[in-house]
C-alpha positions as CSV (number, residue, x, y, z in Angstrom):
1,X,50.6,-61.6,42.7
2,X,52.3,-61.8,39.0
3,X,53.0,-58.6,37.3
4,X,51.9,-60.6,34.0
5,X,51.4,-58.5,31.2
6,X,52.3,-58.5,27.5
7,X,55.7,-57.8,26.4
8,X,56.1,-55.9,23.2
9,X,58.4,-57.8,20.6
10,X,60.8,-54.8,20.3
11,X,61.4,-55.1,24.3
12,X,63.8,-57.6,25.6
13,X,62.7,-60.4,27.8
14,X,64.0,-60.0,31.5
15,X,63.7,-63.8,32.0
16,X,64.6,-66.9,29.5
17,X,61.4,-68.6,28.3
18,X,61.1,-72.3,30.1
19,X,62.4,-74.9,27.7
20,X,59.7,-77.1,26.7
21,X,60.9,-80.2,28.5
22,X,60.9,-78.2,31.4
23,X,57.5,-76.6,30.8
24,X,56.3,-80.3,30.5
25,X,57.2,-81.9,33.2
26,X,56.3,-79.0,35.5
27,X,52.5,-79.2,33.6
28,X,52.5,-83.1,34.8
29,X,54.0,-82.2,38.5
30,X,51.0,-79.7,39.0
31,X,48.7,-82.4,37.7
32,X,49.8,-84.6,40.2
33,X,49.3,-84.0,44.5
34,X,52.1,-86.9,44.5
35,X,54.6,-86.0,42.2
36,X,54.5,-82.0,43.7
37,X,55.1,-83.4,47.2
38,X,57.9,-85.8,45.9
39,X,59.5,-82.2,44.6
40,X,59.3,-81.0,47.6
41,X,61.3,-83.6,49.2
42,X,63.4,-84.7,47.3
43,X,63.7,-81.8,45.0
44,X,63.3,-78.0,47.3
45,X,65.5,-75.7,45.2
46,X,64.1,-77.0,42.3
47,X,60.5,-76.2,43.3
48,X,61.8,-72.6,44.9
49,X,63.0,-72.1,41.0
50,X,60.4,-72.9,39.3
51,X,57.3,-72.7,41.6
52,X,58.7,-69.7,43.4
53,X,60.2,-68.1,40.7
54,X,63.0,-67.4,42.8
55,X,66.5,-67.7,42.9
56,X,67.3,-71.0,45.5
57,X,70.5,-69.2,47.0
58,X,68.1,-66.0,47.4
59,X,65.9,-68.0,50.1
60,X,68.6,-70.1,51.3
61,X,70.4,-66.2,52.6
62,X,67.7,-64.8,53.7
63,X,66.6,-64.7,57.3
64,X,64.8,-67.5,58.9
65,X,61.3,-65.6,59.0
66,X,61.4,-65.1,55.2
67,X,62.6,-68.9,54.8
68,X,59.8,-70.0,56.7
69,X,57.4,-67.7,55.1
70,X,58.4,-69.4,51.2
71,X,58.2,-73.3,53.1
72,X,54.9,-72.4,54.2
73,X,53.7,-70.6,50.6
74,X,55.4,-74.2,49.0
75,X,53.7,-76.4,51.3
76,X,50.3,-74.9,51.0
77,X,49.8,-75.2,47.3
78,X,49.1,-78.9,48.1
79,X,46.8,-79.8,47.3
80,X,47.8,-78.9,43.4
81,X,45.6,-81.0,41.4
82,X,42.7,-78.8,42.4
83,X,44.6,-75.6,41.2
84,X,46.0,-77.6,38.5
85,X,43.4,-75.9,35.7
86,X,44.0,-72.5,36.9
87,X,47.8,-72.7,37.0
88,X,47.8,-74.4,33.5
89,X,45.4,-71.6,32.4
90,X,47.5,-68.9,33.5
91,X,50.4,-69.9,31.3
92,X,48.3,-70.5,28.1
93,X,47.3,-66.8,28.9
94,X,51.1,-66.1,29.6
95,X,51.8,-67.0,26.3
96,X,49.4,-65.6,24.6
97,X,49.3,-62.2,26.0
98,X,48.2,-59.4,23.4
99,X,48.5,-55.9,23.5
100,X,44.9,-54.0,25.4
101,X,44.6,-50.1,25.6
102,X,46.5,-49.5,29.4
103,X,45.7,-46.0,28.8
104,X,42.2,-46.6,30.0
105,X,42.7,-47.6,33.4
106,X,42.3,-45.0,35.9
107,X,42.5,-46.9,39.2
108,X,45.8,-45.6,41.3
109,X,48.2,-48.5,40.0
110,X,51.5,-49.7,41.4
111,X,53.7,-52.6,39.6
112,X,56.0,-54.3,41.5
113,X,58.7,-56.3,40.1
114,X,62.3,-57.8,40.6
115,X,64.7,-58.3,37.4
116,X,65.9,-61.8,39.2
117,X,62.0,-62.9,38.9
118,X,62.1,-66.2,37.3
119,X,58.6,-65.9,35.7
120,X,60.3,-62.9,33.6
121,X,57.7,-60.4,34.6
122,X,60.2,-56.7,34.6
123,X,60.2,-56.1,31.3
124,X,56.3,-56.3,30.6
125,X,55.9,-54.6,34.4
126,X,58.0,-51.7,33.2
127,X,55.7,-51.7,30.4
128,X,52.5,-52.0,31.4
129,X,53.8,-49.0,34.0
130,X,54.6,-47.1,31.0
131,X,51.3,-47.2,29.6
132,X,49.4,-46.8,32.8
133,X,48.5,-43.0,33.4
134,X,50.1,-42.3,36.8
135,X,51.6,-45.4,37.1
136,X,54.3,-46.1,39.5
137,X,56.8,-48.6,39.3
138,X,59.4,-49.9,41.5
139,X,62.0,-52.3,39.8
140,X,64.2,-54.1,42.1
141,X,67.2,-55.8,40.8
142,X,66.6,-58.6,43.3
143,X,63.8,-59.9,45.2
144,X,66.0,-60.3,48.3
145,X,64.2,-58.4,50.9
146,X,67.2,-56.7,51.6
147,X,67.0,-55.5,48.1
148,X,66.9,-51.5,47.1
149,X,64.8,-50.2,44.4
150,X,66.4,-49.8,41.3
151,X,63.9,-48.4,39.2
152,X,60.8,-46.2,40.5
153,X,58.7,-44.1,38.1
């Protein structure tokens, strides 16, 4: 799970927005069952980046269990073309994310995120923490698993 949530203008991003040539040719590989299992081949860190969200040299030290655990999440997106509408949906609504009243939600809440996360979601985590009464948040400066928590709220 994403921590997505809107990110007030006056808050800095925690990740760089994806270029659009970038964001464009990732929109086509997820269109395409081919092209995503070319990536995967030919292209692994790549995919770990951009798919993942993560930090190649992140998976390539951790432990074989943890490797083995981001190969299988990779693998099984295939096929992509049928998730292709949802995943193109969820960054329309990425981008147009708009402020909603946080102070109304009253389920126990915890939001997890890590500043490395290359979907930029600890900013608008810390956030959408903020604004959630009770609220807890733990901010990791890495999403090693070796990681220790930076942040907790």
């Amino acid at each position: 799970m994403v921590p997505l949530g809107y990110n007030p203008p006056d808050q800095a991003l925690s990740a760089e927005p994806m270029v659009p040539w970038v964001e464009a040719a990732m929109m086509r590989v997820i269109g395409s069952d081919f092209l995503f299992w070319t990536g995967l081949h030919i292209a692994r860190d790549r995919m770990i980046a951009t798919v993942v969200a993560t930090p190649p040299a992140i998976v390539a030290a951790a432990g074989p269990s943890e490797q083995a655990r981001v190969n299988a999440m990779l693998d099984a997106v295939l096929p992509v073309s049928a998730r292709a509408a949802g995943l193109r949906a969820d960054t329309a609504a990425g981008k147009a994310m708009t402020p909603v009243d946080l102070s109304r939600v009253t389920a126990p809440t915890l939001i997890v995120s890590a500043r490395d996360d290359g979907y930029g979601t600890y900013a608008s985590a810390e956030y959408m923490a903020g604004k959630i009464a009770g609220a807890r948040f733990l901010g990791f400066e890495t999403g090693a698993t070796h990681g220790s928590a930076i942040t907790t709220k």
